[in-house]
C-alpha positions in Angstrom: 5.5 19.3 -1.5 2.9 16.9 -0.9 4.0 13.0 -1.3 1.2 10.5 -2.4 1.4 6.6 -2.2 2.2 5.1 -6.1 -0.2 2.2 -6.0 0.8 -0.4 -4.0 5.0 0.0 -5.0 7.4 1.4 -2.4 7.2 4.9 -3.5 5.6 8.1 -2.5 5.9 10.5 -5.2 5.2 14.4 -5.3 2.3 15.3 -7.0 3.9 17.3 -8.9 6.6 15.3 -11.5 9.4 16.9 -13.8 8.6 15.9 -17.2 11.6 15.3 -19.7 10.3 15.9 -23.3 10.6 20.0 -23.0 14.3 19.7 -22.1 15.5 17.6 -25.2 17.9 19.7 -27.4 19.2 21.7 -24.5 22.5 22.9 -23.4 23.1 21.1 -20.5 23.7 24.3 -18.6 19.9 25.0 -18.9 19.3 21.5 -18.2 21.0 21.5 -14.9 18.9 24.7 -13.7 15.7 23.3 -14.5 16.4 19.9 -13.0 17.7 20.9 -10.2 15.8 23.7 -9.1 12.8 21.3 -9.5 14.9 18.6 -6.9 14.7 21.8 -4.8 11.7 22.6 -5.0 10.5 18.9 -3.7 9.9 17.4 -7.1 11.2 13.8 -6.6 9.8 12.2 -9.7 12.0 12.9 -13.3 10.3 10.8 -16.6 11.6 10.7 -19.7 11.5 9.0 -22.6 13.8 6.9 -25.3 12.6 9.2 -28.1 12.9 12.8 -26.2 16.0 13.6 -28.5 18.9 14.1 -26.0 16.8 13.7 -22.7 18.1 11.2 -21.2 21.8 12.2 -21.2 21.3 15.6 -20.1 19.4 14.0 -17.1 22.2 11.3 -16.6 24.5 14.2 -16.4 22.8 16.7 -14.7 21.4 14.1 -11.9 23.7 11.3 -11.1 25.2 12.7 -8.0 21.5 13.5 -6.6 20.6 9.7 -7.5 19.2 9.2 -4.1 16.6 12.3 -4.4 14.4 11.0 -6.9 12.2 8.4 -9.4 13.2 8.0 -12.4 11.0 6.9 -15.1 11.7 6.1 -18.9 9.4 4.9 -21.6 10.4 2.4 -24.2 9.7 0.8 -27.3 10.8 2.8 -30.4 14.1 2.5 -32.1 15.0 6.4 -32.1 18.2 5.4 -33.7 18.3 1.9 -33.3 18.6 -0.5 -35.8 15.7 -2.6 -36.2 11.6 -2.2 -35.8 9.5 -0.1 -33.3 8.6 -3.0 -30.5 11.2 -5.6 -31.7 12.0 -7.5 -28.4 15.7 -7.5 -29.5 15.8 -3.8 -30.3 13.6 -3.3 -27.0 16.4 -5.1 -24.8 19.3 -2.8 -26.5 17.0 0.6 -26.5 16.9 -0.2 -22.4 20.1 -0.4 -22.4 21.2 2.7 -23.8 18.5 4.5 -21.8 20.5 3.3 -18.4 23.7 4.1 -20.3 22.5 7.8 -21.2 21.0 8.1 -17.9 24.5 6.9 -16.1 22.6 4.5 -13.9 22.3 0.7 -12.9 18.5 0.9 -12.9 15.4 3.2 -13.7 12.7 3.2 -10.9 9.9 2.3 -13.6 10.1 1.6 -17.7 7.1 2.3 -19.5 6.0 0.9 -22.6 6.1 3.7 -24.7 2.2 4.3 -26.2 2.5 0.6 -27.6 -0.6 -0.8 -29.3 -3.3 -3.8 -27.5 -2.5 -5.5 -30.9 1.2 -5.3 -29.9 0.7 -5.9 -26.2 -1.8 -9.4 -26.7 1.7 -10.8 -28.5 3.2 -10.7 -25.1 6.9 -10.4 -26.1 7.0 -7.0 -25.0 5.9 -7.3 -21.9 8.1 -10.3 -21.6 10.9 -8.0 -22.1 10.3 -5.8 -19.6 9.1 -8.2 -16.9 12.8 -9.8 -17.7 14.6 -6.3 -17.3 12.6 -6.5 -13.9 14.3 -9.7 -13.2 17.5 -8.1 -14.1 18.0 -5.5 -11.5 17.3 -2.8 -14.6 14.0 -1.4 -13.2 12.4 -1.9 -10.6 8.5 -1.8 -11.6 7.2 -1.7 -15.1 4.6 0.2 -16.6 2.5 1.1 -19.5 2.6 4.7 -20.8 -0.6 5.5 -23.8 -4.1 5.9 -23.9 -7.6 5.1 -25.6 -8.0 1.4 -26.0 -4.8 0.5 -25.5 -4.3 1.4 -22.0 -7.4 0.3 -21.1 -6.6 -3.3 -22.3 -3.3 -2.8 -20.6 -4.3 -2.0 -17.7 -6.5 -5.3 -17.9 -3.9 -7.4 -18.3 -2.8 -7.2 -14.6 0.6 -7.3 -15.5 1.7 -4.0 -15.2 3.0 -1.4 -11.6 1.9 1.8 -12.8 0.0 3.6 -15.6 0.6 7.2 -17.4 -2.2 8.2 -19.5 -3.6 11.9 -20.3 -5.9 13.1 -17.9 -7.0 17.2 -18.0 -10.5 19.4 -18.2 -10.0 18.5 -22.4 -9.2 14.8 -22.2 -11.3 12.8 -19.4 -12.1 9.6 -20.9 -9.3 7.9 -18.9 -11.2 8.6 -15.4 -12.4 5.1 -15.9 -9.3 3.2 -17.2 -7.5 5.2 -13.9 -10.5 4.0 -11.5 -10.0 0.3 -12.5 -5.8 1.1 -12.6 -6.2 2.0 -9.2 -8.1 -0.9 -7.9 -5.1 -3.3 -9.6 -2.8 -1.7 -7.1 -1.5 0.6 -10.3 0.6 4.2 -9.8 -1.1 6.8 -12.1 1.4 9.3 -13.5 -1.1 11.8 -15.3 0.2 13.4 -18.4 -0.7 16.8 -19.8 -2.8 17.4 -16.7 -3.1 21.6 -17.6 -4.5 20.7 -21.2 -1.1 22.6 -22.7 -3.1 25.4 -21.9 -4.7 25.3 -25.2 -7.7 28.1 -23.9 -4.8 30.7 -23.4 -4.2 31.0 -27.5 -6.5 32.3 -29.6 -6.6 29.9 -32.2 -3.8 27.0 -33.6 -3.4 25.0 -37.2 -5.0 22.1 -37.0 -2.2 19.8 -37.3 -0.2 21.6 -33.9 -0.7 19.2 -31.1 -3.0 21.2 -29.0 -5.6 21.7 -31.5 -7.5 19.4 -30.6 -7.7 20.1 -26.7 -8.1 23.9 -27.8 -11.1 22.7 -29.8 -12.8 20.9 -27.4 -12.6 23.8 -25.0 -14.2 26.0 -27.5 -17.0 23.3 -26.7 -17.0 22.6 -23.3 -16.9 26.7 -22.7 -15.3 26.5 -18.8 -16.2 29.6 -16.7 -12.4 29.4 -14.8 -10.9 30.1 -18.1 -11.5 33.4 -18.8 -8.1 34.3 -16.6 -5.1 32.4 -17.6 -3.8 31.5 -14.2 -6.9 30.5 -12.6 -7.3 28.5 -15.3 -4.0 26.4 -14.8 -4.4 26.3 -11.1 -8.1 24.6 -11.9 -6.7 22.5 -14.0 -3.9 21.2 -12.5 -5.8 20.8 -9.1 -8.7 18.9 -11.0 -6.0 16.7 -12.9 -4.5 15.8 -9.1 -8.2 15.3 -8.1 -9.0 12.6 -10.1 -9.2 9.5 -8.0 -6.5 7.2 -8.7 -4.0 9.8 -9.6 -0.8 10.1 -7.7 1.3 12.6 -9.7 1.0 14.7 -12.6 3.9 15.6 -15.0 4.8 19.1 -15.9 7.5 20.3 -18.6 8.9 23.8 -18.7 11.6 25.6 -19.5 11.1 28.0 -16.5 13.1 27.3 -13.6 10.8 29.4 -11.5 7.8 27.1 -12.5 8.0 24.8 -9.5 7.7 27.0 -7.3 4.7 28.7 -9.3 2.9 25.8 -9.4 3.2 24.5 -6.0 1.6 27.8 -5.1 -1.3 27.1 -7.6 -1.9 24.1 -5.5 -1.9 25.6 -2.0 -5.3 25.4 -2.3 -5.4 22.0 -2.2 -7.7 19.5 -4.3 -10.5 21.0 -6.1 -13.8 21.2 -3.7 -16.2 18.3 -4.5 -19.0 20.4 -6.4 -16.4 21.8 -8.4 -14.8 18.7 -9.6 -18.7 17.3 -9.8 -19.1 20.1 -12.5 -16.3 19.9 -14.7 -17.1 16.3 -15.4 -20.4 16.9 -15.7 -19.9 19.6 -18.2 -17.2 17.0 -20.1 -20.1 14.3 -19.7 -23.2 16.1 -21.5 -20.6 17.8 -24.4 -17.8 15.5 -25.0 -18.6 13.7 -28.7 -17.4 9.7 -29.4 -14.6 10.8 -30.9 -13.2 12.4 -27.9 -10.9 10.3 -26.6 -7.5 10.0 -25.0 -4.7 11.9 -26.9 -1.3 10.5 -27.3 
């Protein structure tokens, strides 16, 4: 699978990335098929999170032999069964912790703040706490994971390795914060990069998650859509095309999936008039209320 640099750190990532939140509450059995049959499939980047329910400790026991075949990434900052607040620096030291305990490792590859807010970020304590988990030996780079306002005032800061915020066809306003990420010498992990393939359901409640991608898509009214699968090899490819972008992250529960996708990507990067279009399309349609989703 095709490596990329991540920013200006050490690492060249696939651009494809195992993402963790779809394998909470699983039997470690299923766990262990999914996560290594992505390893073998040349996926070397595995992100998770504090809050993915059991996540983390079906990846530290799946994975810890394989240690040396992939990046890890966690996210950080809520107590999911902590004592103490969201974003308390003394909670944030034990809640890191835990994550390397559950993960059985000495150190994570990057921590992300987990979708933490500018108000909470100009304090500077959280940051502080990661920066010293850097000093530590716990991580190695450090990172802010959201979107919105937030990420683009964290990416401002200058402070920060790498940046994951949602970039598909339904969610484009970070393009910018990911141009200006980029030029800081930031890796950009792109979440949700096919959309959850809102356009392949016919309609959802308003309060599912993908409601509001699946609404906007009723809007923007994509030709490449009209086919399920061409529309997630578009999207994927136009996610990976966006400048700045090094990996995308991609939860299943299909073990086959890698391999699916990385033929959806033989193709390579979406051609230039193609891309030109999309974002065009999202330009002249997109309302000021559509911004990044968490």
């Amino acid at each position: 699978m095709q490596l990329r640099p991540y920013g200006t750190t050490d690492m060249k990532v696939s651009i494809l990335g195992f993402g963790g939140a779809e394998i909470r509450n699983s039997d470690q059995a299923t766990a262990d098929r999914l996560l290594h049959s992505a390893l073998d499939a040349g996926l070397n980047i595995i992100d998770t999170a504090e809050c993915y329910g059991n996540s983390e400790e079906l990846i530290g026991q799946a994975l810890s032999g394989r240690r040396s075949d992939y990046y890890l990434f966690t996210k950080c900052g809520h107590t999911a069964g902590l004592e103490g607040a969201d974003w308390d620096p003394v909670m944030l030291r034990e809640s890191i912790d835990r994550s390397l305990k559950r993960l059985n490792t000495d150190y994570v590859d990057v921590i992300h703040l987990h979708s933490c807010t500018e108000e909470i970020l100009r304090r500077g304590e959280v940051i502080q706490v990661l920066q010293e988990a850097k000093q530590a030996g716990k991580t190695r780079y450090i990172g802010y994971s959201g979107d919105h306002n937030d990420s683009r005032y964290a990416v401002g800061t200058g402070v920060f390795d790498s940046l994951e915020t949602s970039i598909n066809i339904a969610d484009q306003e970070s393009v910018a914060i990911i141009a200006e990420a980029a030029r800081k010498g930031m890796g950009v992990t792109a979440k949700r990069p096919i959309a959850n393939a809102a356009w392949a359901f016919d309609s959802f409640n308003e309060d599912d998650y993908p409601y509001v991608y699946w609404r906007r898509l009723q809007e923007l009214k994509y030709d490449f859509l009209g086919d399920v699968q061409e529309g997630v090899s578009v999207a994927l490819r136009f996610a990976l095309t966006v400048p700045g972008v090094s990996t995308a992250i991609v939860g299943t529960r299909n073990p086959d999936r890698w391999v699916q996708n990385a033929k959806l990507l033989e193709q390579g990067m979406l051609p230039e008039e193609q891309y030109r279009s999309i974002t065009a399309r999202w330009a002249e349609t997109a309302g000021p209320d559509w911004v990044g989703q968490r």
